[in-house]
C-alpha positions, -999 to 999 in steps of 0.1 A, spaced: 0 0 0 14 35 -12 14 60 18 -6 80 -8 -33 59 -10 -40 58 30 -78 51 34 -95 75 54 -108 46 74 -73 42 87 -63 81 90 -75 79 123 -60 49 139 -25 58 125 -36 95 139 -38 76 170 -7 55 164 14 88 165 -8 105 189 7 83 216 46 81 195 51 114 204 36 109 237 61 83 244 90 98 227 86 130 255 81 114 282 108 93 272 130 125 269 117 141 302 125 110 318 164 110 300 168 146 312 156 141 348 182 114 352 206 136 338 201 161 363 203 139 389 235 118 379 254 156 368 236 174 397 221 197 375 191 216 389 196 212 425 211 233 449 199 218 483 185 181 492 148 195 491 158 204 450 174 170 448 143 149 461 118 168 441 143 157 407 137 124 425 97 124 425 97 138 393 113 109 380 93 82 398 61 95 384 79 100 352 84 64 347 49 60 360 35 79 330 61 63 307 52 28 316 10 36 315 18 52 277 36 19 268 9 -3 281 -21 25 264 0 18 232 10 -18 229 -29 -26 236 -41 -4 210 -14 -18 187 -23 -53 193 -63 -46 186 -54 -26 153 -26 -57 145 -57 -78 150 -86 -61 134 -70 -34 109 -33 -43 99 -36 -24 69 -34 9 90 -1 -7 114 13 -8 75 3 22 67 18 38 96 46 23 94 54 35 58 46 67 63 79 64 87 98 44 61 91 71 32 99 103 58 134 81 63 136 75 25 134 114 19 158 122 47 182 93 32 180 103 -3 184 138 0 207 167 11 197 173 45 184 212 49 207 240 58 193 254 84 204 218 102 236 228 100 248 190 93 291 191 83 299 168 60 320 154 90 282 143 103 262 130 71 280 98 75 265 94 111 234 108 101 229 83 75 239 56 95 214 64 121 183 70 97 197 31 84 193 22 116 159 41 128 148 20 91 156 -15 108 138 0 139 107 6 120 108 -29 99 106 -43 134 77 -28 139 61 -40 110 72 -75 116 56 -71 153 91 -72 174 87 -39 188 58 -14 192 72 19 183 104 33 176 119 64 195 135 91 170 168 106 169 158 143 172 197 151 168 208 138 138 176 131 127 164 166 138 139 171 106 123 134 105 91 149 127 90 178 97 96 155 70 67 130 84 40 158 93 47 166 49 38 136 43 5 128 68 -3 162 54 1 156 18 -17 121 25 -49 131 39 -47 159 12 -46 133 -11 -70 111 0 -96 141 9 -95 154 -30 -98 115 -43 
């Protein structure tokens, strides 16, 4: 199935889908920069600062693990009734790793050429990441937002240009 022809029936599960992506991938990074701060001592002056870093983080990996259950049961009902949209989903994120693969990556980036090489090898990677997802070994797959700093640009382009597409069909 072409990620052009994504059947409206579908938009809204793989709406869903990256509803609770991006859900994951933040707390995901709240929960990386709290431990951050705690193991650089980083945001704390006194023990009172220290222990809130501390609670923040428990309820942190709370929320994490309650958005990883919400999302692995809504994956396994849509791998059950609708697999069409778990593929469609999934190559929307293979073709915004296509574009960033097969193209210069934009200026305002400011990628050396010292980088590409590392850039590349990471969207390679972040490609495996998503086949696994397809192929049901994982549920999502957590973005590089450093060398892969346009992928959430280059992916909104194409939802965008999808449900364009599929609204004027």
């Amino acid at each position: 199935m072409s990620w052009k022809r994504i059947k409206p029936m579908h938009q809204s599960a793989i709406e869903q889908l990256e509803k609770q992506r991006l859900a994951l991938q933040a707390c995901q990074c709240t929960l990386s920069d709290l431990e951050e701060s705690l193991d650089r001592g980083h945001g704390y002056q006194s023990a009172h600062d220290k222990a809130k870093i501390v609670v923040g983080l428990a309820a942190a990996k709370c929320q994490l693990a309650a958005l990883q259950q919400q999302h692995q049961t809504y994956l396994q009902s849509l791998r059950q009734s609708t697999p069409e949209a778990v593929d469609a989903w999934v190559k929307l994120h293979l073709a915004a790793l296509e574009l960033i693969l097969h193209a210069p990556p934009p200026l305002d980036l400011g990628i050396s050429d010292k980088v590409l090489p590392v850039r590349q090898d990471v969207a390679h990677k972040t490609v495996q990441e998503w086949q696994e997802v397809l192929t049901g070994m994982r549920d999502y797959v957590s973005v590089n937002g450093y060398f892969l700093a346009d992928y959430e640009q280059q992916l909104q382009a194409l939802m965008t240009t999808t449900v364009a597409s599929t609204h004027a069909a």
